[in-house]
N, C-alpha and C positions, 0 to 999 in steps of 0.2 A: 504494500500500500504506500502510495506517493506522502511524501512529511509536507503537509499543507502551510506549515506555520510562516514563513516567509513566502509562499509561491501566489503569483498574481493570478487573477480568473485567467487571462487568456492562458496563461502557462499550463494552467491545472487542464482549459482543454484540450490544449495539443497536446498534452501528456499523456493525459488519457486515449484520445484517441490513435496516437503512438504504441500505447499498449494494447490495443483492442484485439482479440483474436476472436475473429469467430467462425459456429458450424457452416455448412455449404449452404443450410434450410436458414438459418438466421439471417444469412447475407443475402439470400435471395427472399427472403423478405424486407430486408431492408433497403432492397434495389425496388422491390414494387411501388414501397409507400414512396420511395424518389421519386418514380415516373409516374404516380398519382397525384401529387404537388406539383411536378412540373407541366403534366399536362393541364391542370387550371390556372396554370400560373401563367402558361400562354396564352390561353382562352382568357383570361381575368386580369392580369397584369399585378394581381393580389390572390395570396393566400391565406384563410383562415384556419387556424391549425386550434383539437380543440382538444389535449389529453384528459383522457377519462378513467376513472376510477372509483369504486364502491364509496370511497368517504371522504374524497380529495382531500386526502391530511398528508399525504406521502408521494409516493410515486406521481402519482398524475401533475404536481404542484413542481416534482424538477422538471420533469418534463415542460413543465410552461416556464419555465425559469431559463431552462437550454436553449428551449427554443428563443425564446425573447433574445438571447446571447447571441445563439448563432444567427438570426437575423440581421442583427447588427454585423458581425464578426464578417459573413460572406454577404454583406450588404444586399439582402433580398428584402422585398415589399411582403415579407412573410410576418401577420402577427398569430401569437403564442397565446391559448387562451387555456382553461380546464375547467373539470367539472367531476361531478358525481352521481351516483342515485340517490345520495344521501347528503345530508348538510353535518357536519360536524365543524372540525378545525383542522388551521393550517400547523399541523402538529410539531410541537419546539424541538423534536430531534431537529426536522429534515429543515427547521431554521435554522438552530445550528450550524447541520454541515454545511449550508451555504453559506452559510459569515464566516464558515473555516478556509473556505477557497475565494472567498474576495467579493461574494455581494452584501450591500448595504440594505439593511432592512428600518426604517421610520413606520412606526405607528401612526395611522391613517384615521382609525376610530376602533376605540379601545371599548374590548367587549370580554369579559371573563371566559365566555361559551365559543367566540368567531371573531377573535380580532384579526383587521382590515392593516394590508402591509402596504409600503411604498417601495420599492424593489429597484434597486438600480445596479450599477458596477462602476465603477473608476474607469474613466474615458469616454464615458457619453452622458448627455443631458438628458436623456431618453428614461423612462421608470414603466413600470407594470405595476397593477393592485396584485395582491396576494392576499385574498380570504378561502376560506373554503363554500362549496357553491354548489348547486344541480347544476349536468352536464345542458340543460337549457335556461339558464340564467340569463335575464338580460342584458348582463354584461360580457355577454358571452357572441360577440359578435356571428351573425348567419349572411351567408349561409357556411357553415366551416366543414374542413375533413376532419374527421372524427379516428383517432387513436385512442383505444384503448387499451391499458396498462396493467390489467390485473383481470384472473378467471373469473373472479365475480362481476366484473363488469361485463364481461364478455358472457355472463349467461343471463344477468339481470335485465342489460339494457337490450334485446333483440331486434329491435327496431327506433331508430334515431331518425326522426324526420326529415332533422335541419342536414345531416349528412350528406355530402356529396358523393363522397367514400365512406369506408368504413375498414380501417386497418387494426386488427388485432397485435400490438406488443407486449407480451406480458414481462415484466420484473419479477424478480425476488422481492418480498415482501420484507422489509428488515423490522417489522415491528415486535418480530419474537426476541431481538432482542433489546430490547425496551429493559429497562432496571438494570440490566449485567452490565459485567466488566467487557463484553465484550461490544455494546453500544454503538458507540462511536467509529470503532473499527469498520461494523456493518452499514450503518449510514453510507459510511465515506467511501465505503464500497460499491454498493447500488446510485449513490451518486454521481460515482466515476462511469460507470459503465453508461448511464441514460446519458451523461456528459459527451461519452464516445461515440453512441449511437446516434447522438442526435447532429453530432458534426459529420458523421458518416452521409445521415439524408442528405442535410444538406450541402456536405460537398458533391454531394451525385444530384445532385438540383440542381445546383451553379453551374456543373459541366453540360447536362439533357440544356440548359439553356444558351450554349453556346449557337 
C-alpha cells in the first residue's frame, strides 16, 4: 500500500493506476463503460456519470470523487454524480481516506444523520457536494450513465429510468473492517483501486475521442 502522508492527489493517481493489474473480464469491462461514455460524449459533447450504491456512504461517493478528478485531470466535459436506494451518510472512513491522498472537505450544512460536503483538491477552483442521496436525487443531474458499485445495487435497483447505460462495477466492500486495526489499510485500499479504474475509463475516453 502506497504511504499517503506527503503524496499529492495527482500522484496518488498515477500511482495507482501505475499499479493496477487487472483480469482479461475486468479490462474488458472497463473498455465497455469507455466506449459507452464516449459514445454520448460525441453524441452530447457532455457526460453525466452517476455511481451507484445500496447507501452511498462508501464506494459509490469515491467513485464520484474520481471521477470529479479525472474530469479535471484529462480535461473532459464529464461531470461525476452518485446515488443510492437508500439515504444514509457520507461515511467518515471513506472521508478520511480522501483527506489522506489530498482532497479538501468544508462542511456545506451540518446534519448529525447526512452532512453536506464541499469537495475540492489543490489546483483547481472547481468543488462537488458530497452528501449521501437516492440514485434519482435532484441533484443528480439527467439524463446520466449509471455505474453501479456494489451486488446490492445491482439486484435492488433493476430498472433506472434516467439511465442511458447501465454498467455494473462492483468493489470490495471495506466496511467489515470498520472498528479494526486493520481500517484504514482497507479504505486506502478500495480507494486506490476505484482511483485506478476510474483513470483507466477515462484514459480510454480521451483516446475513443481522438
Amino acid at each position: 500500500m502506497m504511504n499517503t502522508s506527503a503524496i499529492s492527489t495527482e500522484n496518488f493517481f498515477l500511482n495507482a493506476f501505475n499499479a493496477l493489474t487487472l483480469t482479461n473480464d475486468r479490462k474488458e469491462l472497463l473498455v465497455k463503460i469507455s466506449k459507452g461514455i464516449a459514445v454520448e460524449y460525441k453524441n452530447e459533447g457532455i457526460v453525466n456519470l452517476n455511481f451507484i450504491c445500496t447507501h452511498n456512504s462508501r464506494r459509490s461517493q469515491l467513485g464520484q470523487v474520481w471521477g470529479f478528478f479525472a474530469a479535471n485531470y484529462f480535461n473532459l466535459n464529464i461531470n461525476s454524480f452518485s446515488g443510492g436506494t437508500e439515504v444514509t451518510a457520507f461515511y467518515r472512513n471513506t472521508v478520511k481516506t480522501l483527506q489522506s491522498v489530498g482532497f479538501t472537505f468544508h462542511l456545506a450544512n451540518f446534519s448529525h444523520q447526512n452532512p453536506k460536503y464541499v469537495i475540492s483538491f489543490k489546483g483547481t477552483s472547481k468543488s462537488i457536494f458530497g452528501f449521501s442521496k437516492r440514485f434519482d436525487n435532484k441533484e443528480n443531474t439527467k439524463p446520466f450513465i449509471a455505474i453501479t458499485t456494489c451486488n446490492n445495487a445491482d439486484t435492488n435497483c433493476p430498472f433506472i429510468p434516467e439511465a442511458i447505460y447501465r454498467f455494473h462495477l462492483p468493489f470490495v466492500d471495506p466496511k467489515s473492517s470498520d472498528g479494526t486495526e486493520l481500517q484504514d489499510e482497507s479504505y486506502l485500499k478500495t480507494n486506490q483501486q476505484i482511483a485506478a479504474e476510474v483513470y483507466f475509463i477515462f484514459a480510454e475516453v480521451k483516446k475513443l475521442l481522438v
